[in-house]
N, C-alpha and C positions, 0 to 999 in steps of 0.2 A: 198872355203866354202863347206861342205858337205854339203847331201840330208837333215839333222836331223836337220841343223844349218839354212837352208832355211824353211825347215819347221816349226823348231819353231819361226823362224822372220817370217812366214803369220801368227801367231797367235799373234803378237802384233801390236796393235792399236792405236799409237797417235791419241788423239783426241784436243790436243793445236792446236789453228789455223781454226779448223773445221768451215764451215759456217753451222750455225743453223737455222731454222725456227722454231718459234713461233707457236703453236697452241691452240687457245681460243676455251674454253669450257667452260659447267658448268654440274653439276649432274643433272641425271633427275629430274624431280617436284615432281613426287611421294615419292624421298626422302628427301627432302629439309625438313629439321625441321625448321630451322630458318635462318632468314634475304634473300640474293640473293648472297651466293656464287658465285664467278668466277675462270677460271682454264688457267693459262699458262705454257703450256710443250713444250718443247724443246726435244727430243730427241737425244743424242750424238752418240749412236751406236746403232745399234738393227745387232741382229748375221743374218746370210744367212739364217737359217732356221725360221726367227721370235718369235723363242719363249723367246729370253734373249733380253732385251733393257737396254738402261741406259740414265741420262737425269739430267734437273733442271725442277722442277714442282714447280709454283707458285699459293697462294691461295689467296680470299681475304675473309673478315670477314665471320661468318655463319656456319652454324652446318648442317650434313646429314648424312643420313645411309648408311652403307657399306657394302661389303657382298664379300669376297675375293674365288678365285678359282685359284689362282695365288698365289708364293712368292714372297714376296716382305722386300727388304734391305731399308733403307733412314735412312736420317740423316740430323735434321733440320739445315739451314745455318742460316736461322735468323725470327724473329714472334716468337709467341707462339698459344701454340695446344693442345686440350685434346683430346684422345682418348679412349672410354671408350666403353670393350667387352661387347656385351650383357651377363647380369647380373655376372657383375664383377665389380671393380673400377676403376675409372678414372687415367688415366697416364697423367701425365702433361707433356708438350714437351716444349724445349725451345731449342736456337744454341748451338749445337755440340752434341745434344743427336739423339743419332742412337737406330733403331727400326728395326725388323725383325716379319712380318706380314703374318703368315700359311694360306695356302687353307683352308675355312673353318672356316675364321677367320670374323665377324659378330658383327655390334657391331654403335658406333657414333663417325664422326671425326664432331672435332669442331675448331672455329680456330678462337683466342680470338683477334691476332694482324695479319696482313697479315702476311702469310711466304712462306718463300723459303726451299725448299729441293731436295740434292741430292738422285736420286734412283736408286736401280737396280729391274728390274722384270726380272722374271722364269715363263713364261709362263708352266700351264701344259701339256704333252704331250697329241695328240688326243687320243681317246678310243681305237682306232686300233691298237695303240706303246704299251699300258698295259702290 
């Protein structure tokens, strides 16, 4: 096996099989619009340097404000969800619709039936990488 063929096998990552842990949360209180949200993430891989992860993030009923500094990929597996930009219109989300969410990105997730979704995050770099 050459050095190029070792090297691009450390860059791939099975994650079947992986032991996971759960971690429950919910959004802060100051942004809670409505009902008592709750959060279960699972993280599958997060890179060496912390700034890429990827995961299942679970939600239950309840609407709250957002406010992004990060990109972020997902893609609902099952529920339904509005997410709607400050002053812009509401997107509707239901399983198998994928979303891509900019720094910078502001706005209300609400989430009418519990759901699940796959994500990726892109942490951004610190101020001193610029």
């Amino acid at each position: 096996m050459s050095a190029s063929s070792v090297e691009a096998a450390m860059r791939l990552h099975l994650l079947a099989g992986a032991v996971v842990e759960w971690e429950e949360s919910a959004p802060p209180e100051d942004r809670v619009i409505e009902g008592s949200p709750k959060f279960r993430t699972a993280v599958h891989y997060e890179a060496p340097d912390g700034r890429l992860f990827a995961g299942v993030w679970e939600a239950s009923e309840g609407a709250w404000r957002v406010a992004y500094d990060e990109w972020e990929w997902c893609s609902l597996r099952s529920g339904r969800c509005v997410v709607t930009p400050d002053g812009g219109e509401p997107v509707p989300l239901g399983p198998g619709d994928p979303l891509v969410l900019e720094p910078g990105f502001s706005g209300e997730w609400r989430v009418l039936e519990a759901c699940s979704k796959d994500f990726v995050v892109l942490l951004s770099p610190p101020a001193d990488e610029d």
